[in-house]
C-alpha positions in Angstrom: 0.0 0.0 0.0 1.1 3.5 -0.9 2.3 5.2 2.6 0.3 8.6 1.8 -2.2 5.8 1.5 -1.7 4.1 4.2 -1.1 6.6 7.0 -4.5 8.3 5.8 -6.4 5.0 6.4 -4.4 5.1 9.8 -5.5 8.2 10.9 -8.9 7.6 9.8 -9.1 4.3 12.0 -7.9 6.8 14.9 -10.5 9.3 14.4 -13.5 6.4 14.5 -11.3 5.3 17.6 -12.1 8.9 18.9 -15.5 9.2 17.8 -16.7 6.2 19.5 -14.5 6.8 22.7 -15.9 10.5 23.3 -19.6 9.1 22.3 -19.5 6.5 25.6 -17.9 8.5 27.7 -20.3 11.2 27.5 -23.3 8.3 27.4 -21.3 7.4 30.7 -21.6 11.3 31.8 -25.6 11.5 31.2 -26.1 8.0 33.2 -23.9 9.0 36.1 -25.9 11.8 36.9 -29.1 9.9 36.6 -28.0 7.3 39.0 -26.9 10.0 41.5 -29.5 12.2 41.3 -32.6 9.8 40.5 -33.4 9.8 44.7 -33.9 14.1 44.4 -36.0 13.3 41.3 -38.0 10.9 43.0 -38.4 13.1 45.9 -38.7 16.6 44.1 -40.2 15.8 40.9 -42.1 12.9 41.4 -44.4 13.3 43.9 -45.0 17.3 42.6 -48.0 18.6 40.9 -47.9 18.5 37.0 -46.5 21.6 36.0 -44.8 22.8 32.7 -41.4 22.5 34.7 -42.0 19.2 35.3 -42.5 18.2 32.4 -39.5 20.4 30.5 -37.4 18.3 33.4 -38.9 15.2 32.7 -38.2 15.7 28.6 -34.6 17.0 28.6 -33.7 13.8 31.2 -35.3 11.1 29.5 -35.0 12.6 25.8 -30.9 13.0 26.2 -31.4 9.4 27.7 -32.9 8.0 24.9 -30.8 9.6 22.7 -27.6 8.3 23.8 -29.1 4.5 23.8 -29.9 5.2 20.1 -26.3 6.6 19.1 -24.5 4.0 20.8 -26.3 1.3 19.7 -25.5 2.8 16.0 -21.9 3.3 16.6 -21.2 0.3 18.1 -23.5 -1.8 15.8 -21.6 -4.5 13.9 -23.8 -4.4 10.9 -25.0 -1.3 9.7 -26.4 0.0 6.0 -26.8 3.0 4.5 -30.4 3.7 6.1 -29.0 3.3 9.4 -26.3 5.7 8.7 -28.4 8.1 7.6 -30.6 7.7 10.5 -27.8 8.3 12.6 -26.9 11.2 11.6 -30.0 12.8 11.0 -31.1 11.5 14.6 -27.6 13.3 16.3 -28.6 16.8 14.5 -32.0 17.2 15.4 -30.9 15.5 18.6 -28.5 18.4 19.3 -31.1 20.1 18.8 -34.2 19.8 20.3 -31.7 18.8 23.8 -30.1 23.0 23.1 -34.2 23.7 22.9 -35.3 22.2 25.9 -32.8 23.3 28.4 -33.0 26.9 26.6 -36.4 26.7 27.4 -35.7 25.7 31.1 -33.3 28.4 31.6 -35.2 30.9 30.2 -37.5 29.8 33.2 -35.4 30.4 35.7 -34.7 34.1 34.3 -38.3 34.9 33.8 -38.4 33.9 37.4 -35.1 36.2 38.5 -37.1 39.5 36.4 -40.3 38.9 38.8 -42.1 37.4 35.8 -41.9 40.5 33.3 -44.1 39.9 30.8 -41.9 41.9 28.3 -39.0 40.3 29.5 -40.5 37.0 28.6 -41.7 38.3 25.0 -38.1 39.3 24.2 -36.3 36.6 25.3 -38.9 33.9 23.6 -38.1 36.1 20.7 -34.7 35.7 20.5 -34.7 32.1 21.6 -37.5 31.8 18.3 -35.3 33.6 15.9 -32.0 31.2 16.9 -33.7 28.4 16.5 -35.3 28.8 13.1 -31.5 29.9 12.0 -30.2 26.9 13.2 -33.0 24.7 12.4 -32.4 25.6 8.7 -28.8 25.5 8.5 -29.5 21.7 10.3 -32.0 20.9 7.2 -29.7 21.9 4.5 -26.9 20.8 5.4 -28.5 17.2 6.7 -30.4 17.5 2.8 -27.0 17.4 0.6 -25.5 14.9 3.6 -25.1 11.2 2.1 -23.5 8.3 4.4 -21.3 5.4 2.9 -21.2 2.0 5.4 -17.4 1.2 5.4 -16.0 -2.2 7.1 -13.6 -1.4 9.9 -11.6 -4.0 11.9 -14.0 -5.2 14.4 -17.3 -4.1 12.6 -18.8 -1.2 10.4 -18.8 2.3 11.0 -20.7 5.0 8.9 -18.7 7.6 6.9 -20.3 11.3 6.1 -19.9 12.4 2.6 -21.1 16.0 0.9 -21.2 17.9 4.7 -21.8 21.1 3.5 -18.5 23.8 4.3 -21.3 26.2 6.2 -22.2 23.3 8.6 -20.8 25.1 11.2 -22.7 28.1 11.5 -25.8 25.8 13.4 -23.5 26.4 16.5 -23.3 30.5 16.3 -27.1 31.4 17.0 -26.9 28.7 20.4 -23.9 29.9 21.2 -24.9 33.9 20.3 -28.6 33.1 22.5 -26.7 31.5 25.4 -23.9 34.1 25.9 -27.4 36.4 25.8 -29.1 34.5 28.8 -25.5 34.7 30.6 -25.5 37.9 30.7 -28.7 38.5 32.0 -28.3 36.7 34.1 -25.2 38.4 35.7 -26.8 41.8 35.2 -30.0 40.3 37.6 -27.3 39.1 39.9 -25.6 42.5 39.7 -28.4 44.6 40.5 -29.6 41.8 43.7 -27.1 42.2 45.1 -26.7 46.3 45.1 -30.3 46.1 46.7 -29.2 43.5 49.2 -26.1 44.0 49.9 -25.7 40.3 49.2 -27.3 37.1 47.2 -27.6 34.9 50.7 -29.3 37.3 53.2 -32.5 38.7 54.4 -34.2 35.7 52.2 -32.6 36.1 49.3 -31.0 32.4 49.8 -33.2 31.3 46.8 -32.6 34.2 44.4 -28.7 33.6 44.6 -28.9 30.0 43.8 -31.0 30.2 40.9 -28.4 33.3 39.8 -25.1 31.1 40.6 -26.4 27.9 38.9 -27.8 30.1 36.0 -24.2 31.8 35.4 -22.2 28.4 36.3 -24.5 26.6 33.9 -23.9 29.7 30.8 -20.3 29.7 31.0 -20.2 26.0 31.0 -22.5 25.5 28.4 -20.8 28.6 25.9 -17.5 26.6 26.3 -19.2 23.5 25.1 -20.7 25.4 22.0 -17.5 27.3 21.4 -15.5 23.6 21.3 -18.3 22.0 19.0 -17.7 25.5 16.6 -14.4 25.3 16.5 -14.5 21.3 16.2 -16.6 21.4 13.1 -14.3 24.1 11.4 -11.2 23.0 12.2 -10.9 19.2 12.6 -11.3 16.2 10.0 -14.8 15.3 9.1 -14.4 11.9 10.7 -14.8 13.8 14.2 -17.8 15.8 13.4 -19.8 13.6 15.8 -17.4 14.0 18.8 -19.0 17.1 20.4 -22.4 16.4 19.6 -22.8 14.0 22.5 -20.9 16.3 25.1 -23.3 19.3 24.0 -26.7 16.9 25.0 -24.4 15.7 28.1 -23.6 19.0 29.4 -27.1 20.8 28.6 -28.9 17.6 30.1 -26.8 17.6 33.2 -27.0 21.3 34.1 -30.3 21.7 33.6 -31.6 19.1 35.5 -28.8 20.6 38.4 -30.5 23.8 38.0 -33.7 22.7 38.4 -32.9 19.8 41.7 -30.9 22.4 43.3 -33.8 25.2 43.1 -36.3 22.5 44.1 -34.4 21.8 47.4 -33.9 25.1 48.2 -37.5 25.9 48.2 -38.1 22.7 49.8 -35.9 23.5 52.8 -37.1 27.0 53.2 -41.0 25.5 53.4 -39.6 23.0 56.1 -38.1 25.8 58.2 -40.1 27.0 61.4 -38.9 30.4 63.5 -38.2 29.2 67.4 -41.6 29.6 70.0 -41.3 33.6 71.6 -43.1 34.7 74.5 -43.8 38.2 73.6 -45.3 39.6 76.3 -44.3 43.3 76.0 -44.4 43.2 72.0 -46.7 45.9 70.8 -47.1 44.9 67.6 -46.8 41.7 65.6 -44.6 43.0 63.6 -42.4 43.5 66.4 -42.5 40.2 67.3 -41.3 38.7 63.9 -38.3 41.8 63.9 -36.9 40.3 66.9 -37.0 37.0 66.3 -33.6 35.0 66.0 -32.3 34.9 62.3 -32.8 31.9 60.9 -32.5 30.7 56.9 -36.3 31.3 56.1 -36.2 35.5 56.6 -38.7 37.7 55.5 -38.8 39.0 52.1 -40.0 42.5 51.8 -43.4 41.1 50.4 -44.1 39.4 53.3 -43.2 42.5 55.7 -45.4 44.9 53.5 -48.1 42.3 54.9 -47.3 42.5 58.2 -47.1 46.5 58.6 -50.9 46.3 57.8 -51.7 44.2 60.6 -52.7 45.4 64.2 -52.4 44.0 67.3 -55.4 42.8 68.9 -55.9 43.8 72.8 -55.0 40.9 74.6 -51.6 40.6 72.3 -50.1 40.5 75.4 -51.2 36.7 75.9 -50.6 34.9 72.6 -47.9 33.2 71.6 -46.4 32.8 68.2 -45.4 29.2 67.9 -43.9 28.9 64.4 -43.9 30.5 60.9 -44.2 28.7 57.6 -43.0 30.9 54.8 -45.0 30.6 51.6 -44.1 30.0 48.1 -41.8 32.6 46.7 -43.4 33.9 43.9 -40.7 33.9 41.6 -40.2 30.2 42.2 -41.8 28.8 38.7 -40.6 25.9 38.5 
């Protein structure tokens, strides 16, 4: 064999080497976190109401799940044809996808949430989140339209070769990556202003607002790296590794987002759980009073609650009653 020859077939048996290692390992990513987190799902998700969180949770879990079963069992297939190579691909594009879709949608929640449920905040970002997905949506179609697939025998099986990808493939990552660096920064301009109003994201009950803030930017800069490697990937590197980052993009957006949404859910879980101490408040004037100088403990106040409380009056025989506990109620930016 001619060595130009030779050293190409080579490197081409190393990047199918690749692409199959970096498809089970992040197959091994998405299960992990299922195992470890399928007790808080049970628990938080579960035995809830129906909601639309739910069942956005519920979808970008058992969708990414699904998906992974599917691509490994066509990678690792000894026997494949041209209809399953096609499938393949076709099934990791709109795969990457509609997983980028669904924990957009999550995340775009939890910042309708953060902007005390604007109504024009939610019209602009489902804007934006409509217009990236129709350009990426389209640059998906035409580029999987001209796509064709050749089955090629490999030692130790088959593996399915992409012919015709189109040199503009790589522009499907720009509008995700363009829409997430968009959420991010909300997101650390809501955190921003927070925390000039509180002096901090973990006081005075803020506890929840600075979670959802810190998992929302953790989860952005995480997820912009992941698009930015997948871009760069698909302009720079042979074709035979085009399907590297696909699965690490549906690992990581899987994996955050379901985070995102377990961490919030215990958070709000906690602060429902949380009773103030029994006071005697024999000399308190007011019942507002009472609550003021009552220890600090995790589940304060927020300032809705104390606007509540200023328009109560203390009844004559005040003097008498006891306030056993306080239950705080649903925070209403928890939406989810």
């Amino acid at each position: 064999m001619d060595p130009a020859a030779f050293s190409a077939f080579t490197q081409g048996l190393l990047d199918i080497q690749t692409l199959k290692y970096t498809q089970l390992a992040s197959s091994v990513i998405i299960i992990f976190d299922h195992l470890i987190t399928l007790g808080q799902e049970v628990e938080l998700i579960w035995q809830s109401t129906w909601t639309l969180g739910k069942i956005l949770f519920l979808l970008n879990r058992y969708y990414a799940l699904g998906g992974i079963v599917f691509n490994n069992y066509a990678i690792f297939r000894h026997t494949v044809d041209e209809s399953v190579c096609m499938a393949l691909y076709r099934w990791q594009g709109w795969t990457g996808l509609i997983a980028c879709m669904l924990a957009e949608a999550i995340l775009q929640m939890r910042l309708y949430a953060l902007y005390s449920l604007s109504k024009k905040f939610l019209a602009f970002i489902l804007t934006c989140w409509i217009a990236c997905l129709t350009i990426s949506g389209y640059v998906m179609y035409t580029s999987l339209a001209v796509l064709t697939t050749t089955p090629i025998v490999i030692p130790g099986g088959m593996f399915c070769l992409a012919n015709n990808i189109s040199p503009h493939f790589y522009v499907f990552w720009i509008p995700m990556l363009s829409f997430e660096f968009l959420l991010c920064l909300l997101a650390v301009i809501r955190g921003f202003q927070t925390y000039r109003s509180n002096g901090s994201l973990f006081r005075t009950g803020r506890k929840l607002v600075g979670i959802l803030i810190r998992d929302s930017v953790v989860y952005f800069f995480v997820i912009c790296a992941t698009y930015l490697t997948c871009l760069l990937i698909w302009i720079l590197a042979p074709v035979n590794l085009i399907g590297v980052p696909i699965g690490f993009a549906l690992a990581m957006s899987c994996v955050l987002t379901n985070r995102v949404v377990l961490n919030v859910r215990s958070i709000n879980r906690d602060l429902k759980e949380s009773r103030l101490p029994t006071v005697n408040i024999d000399k308190v004037t007011s019942i507002e009073d009472a609550i003021i100088n009552l220890p600090p403990t995790p589940a304060s106040l927020t300032s809705f609650e104390m606007a509540q409380l200023r328009t109560m009056r203390a009844e004559k025989n005040l003097s008498s009653e006891v306030i056993d506990s306080y239950e705080p109620e649903d925070l209403p930016f928890v939406v989810l």
